[in-house]
Backbone as CSV, one residue per row, in Angstrom:
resi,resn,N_x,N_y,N_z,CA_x,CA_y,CA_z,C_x,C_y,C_z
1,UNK,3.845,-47.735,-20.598,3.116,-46.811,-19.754,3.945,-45.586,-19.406
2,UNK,5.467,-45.878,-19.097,5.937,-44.603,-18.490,7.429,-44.610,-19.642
3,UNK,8.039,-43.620,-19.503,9.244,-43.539,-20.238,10.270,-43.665,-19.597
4,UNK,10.528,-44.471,-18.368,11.476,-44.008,-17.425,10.468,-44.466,-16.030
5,UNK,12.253,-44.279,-15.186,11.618,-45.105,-14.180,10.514,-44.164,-13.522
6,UNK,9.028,-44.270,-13.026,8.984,-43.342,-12.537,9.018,-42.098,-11.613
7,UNK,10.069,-42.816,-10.863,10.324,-41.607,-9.915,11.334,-40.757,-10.528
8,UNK,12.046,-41.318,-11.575,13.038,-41.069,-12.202,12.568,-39.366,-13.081
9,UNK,11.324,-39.476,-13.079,10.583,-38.407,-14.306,9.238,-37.568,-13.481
10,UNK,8.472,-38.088,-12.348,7.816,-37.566,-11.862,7.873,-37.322,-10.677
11,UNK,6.874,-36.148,-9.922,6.763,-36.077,-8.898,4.877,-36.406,-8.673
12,UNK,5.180,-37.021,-7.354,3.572,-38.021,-7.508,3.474,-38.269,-6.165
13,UNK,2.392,-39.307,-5.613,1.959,-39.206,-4.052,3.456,-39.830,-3.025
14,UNK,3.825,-40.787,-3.962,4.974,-41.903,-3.324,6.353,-40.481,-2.919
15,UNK,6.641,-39.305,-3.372,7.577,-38.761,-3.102,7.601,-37.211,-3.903
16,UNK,6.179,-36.795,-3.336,6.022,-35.382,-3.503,6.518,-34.064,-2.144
17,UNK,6.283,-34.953,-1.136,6.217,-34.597,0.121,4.930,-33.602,0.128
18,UNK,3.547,-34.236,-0.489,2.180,-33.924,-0.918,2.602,-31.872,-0.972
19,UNK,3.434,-31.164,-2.041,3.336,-30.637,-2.748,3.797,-30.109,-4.032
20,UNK,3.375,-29.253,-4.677,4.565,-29.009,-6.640,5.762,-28.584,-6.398
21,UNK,6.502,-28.973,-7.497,8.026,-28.631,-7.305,8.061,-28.014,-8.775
22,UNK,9.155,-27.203,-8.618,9.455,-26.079,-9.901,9.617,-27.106,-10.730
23,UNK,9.402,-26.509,-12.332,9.593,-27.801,-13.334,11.370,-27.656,-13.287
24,UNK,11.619,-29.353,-13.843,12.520,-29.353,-14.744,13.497,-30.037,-13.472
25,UNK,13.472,-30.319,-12.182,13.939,-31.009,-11.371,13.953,-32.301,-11.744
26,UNK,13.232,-32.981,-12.403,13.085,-34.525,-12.362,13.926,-34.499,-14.223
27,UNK,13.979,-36.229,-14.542,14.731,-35.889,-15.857,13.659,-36.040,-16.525
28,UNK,13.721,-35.382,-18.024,13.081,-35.331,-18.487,12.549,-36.552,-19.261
29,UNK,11.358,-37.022,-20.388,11.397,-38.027,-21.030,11.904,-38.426,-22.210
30,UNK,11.303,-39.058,-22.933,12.600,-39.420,-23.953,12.040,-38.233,-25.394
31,UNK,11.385,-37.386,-25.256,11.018,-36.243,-25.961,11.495,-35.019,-25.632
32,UNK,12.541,-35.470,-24.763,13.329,-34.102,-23.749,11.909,-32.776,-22.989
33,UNK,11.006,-33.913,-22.826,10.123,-32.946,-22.208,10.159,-32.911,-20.641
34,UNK,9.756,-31.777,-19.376,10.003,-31.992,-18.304,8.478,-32.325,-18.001
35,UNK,8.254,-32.651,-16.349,7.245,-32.795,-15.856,5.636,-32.844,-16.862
36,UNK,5.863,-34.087,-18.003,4.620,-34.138,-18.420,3.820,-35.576,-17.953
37,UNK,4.279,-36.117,-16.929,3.141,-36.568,-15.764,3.683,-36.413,-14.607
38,UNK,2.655,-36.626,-13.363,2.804,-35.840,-12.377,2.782,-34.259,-12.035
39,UNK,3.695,-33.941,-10.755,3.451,-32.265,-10.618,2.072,-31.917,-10.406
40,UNK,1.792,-31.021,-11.500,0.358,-30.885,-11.924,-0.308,-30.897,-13.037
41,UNK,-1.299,-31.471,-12.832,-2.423,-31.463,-14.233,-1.840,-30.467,-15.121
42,UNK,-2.323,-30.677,-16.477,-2.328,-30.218,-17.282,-2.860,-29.560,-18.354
43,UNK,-3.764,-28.371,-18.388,-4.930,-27.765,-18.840,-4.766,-28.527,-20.235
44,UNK,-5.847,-28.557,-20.798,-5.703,-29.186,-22.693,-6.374,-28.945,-23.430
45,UNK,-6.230,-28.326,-24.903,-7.303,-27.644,-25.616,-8.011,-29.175,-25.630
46,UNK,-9.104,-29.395,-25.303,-10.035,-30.826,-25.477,-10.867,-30.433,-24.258
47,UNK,-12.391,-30.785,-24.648,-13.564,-30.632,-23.484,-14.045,-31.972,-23.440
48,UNK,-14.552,-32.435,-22.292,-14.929,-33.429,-21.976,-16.748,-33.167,-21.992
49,UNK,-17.647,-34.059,-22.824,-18.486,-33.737,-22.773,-19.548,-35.155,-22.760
50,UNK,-20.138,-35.148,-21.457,-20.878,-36.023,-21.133,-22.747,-36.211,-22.122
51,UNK,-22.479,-36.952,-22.811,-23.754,-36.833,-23.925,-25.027,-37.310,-22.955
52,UNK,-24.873,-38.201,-22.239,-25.625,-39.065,-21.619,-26.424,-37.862,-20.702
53,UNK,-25.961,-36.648,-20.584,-27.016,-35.773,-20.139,-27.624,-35.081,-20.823
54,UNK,-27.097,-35.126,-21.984,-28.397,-33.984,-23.036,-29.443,-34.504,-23.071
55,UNK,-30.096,-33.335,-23.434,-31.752,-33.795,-23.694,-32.103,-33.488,-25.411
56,UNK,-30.762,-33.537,-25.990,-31.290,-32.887,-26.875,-30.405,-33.776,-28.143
57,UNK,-30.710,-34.232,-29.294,-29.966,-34.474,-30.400,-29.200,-33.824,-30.978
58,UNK,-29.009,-32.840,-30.928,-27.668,-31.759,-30.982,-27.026,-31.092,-30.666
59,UNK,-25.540,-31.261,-31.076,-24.522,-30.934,-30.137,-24.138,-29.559,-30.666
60,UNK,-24.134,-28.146,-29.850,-23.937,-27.375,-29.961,-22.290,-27.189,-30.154
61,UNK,-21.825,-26.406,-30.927,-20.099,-26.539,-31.166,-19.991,-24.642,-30.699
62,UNK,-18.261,-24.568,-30.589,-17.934,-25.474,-29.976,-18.251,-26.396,-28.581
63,UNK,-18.738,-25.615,-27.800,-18.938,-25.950,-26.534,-20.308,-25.813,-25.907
64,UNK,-20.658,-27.269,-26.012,-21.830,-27.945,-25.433,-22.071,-27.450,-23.725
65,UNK,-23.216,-26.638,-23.598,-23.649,-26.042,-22.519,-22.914,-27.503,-21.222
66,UNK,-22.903,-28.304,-21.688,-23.013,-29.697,-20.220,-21.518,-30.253,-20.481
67,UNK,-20.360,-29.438,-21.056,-18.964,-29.672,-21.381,-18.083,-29.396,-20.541
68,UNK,-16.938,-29.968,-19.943,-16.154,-29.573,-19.160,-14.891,-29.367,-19.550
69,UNK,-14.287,-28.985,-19.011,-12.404,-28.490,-19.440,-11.796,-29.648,-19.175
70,UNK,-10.642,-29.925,-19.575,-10.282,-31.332,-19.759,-8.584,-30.788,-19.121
71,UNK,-7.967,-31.777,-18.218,-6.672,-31.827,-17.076,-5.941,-33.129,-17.812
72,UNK,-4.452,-33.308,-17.556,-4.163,-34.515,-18.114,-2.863,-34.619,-17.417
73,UNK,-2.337,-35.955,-17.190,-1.064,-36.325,-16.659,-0.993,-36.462,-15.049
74,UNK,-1.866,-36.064,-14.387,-1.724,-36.165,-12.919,-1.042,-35.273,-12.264
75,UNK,-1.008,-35.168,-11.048,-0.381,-34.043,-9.997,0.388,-34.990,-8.813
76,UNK,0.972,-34.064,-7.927,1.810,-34.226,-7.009,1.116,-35.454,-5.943
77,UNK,-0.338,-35.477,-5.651,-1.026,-35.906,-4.588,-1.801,-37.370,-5.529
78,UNK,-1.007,-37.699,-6.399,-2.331,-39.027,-7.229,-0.917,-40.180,-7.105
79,UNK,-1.817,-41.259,-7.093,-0.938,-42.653,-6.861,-0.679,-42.927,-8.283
80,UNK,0.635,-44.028,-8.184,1.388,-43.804,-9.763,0.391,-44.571,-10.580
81,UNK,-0.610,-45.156,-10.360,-1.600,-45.284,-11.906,-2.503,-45.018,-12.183
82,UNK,-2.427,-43.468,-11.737,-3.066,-41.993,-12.103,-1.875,-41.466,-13.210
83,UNK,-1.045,-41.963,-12.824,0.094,-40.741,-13.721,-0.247,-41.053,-14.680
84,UNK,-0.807,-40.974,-15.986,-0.904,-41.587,-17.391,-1.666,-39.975,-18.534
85,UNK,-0.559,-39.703,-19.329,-0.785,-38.564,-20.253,-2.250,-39.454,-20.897
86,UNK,-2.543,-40.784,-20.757,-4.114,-40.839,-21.177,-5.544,-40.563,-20.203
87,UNK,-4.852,-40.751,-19.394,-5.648,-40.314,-18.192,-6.781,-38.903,-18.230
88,UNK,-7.804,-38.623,-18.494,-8.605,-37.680,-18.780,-9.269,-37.071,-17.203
89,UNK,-9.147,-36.058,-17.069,-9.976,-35.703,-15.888,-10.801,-34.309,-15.995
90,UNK,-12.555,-34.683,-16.030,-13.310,-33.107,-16.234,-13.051,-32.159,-15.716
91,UNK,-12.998,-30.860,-15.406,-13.057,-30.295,-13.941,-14.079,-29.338,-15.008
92,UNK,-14.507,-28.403,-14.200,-15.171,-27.051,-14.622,-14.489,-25.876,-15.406
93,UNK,-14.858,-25.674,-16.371,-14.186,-24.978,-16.806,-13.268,-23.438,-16.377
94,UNK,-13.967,-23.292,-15.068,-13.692,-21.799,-14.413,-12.255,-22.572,-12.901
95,UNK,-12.410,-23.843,-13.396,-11.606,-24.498,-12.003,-9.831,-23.899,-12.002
96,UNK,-9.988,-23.840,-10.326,-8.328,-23.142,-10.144,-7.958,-24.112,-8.995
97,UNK,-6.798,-24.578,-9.284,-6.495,-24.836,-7.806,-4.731,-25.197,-7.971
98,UNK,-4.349,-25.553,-6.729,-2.572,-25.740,-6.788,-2.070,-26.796,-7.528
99,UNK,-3.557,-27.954,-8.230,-2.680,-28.833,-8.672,-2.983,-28.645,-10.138
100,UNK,-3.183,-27.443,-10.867,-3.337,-27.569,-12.125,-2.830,-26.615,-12.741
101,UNK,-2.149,-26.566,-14.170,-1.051,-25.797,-14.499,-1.326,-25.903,-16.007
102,UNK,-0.744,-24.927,-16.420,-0.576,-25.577,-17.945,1.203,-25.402,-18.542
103,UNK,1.267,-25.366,-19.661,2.701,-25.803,-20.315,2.883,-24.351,-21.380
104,UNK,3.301,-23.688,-21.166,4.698,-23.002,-22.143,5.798,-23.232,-22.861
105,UNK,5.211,-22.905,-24.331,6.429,-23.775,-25.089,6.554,-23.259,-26.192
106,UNK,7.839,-22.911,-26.603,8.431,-22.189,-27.999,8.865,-23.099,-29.587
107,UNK,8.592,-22.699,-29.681,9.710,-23.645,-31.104,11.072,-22.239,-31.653
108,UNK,11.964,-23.478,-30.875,13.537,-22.828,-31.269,14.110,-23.324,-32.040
109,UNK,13.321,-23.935,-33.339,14.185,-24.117,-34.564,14.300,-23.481,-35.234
């Protein structure tokens, strides 16, 4: 489930002091990545799309009028078995708030 102990790698409800902390404080995992659970969500190219409300047999691409933006890994304020990079959460696609972030990342080879 986790790569490490997890307080060892995240920040989460047990010892956020309920808010985000700059990345790269906690150690990283065994992919030398920082804060990829906990902190905050994690925007993700992937939409979450509930079929069970269409009315219709086809799925419009890419993005099904009844589709949502898809968050991953958990935030500062979720109990530790929320923290899980499988963990899926909808929000709206226009959604903002303090616990959601996304990731910046280069390739320096």
């Amino acid at each position: 489930r986790y790569y490490d102990t997890l307080s060892q790698i995240a920040w989460f409800e047990a010892n956020s002091d309920d808010q985000p902390h700059p990345v790269g404080q906690k150690a990283p995992n065994a992919y030398g990545l920082y804060d990829m659970l906990g902190n905050v969500y994690e925007w993700v190219l992937d939409r979450y799309y509930n079929k069970y409300d269409d009315t219709t047999d086809e799925i419009e691409e890419p993005l099904p009028p009844n589709s949502s933006a898809v968050t991953r890994g958990g935030a500062w304020h979720v109990d530790a078995k929320g923290l899980r990079v499988s963990n899926r959460v909808d929000v709206p696609r226009d959604y903002a708030d303090l616990d959601t972030g996304f990731r910046c990342a280069i390739d320096d080879r």
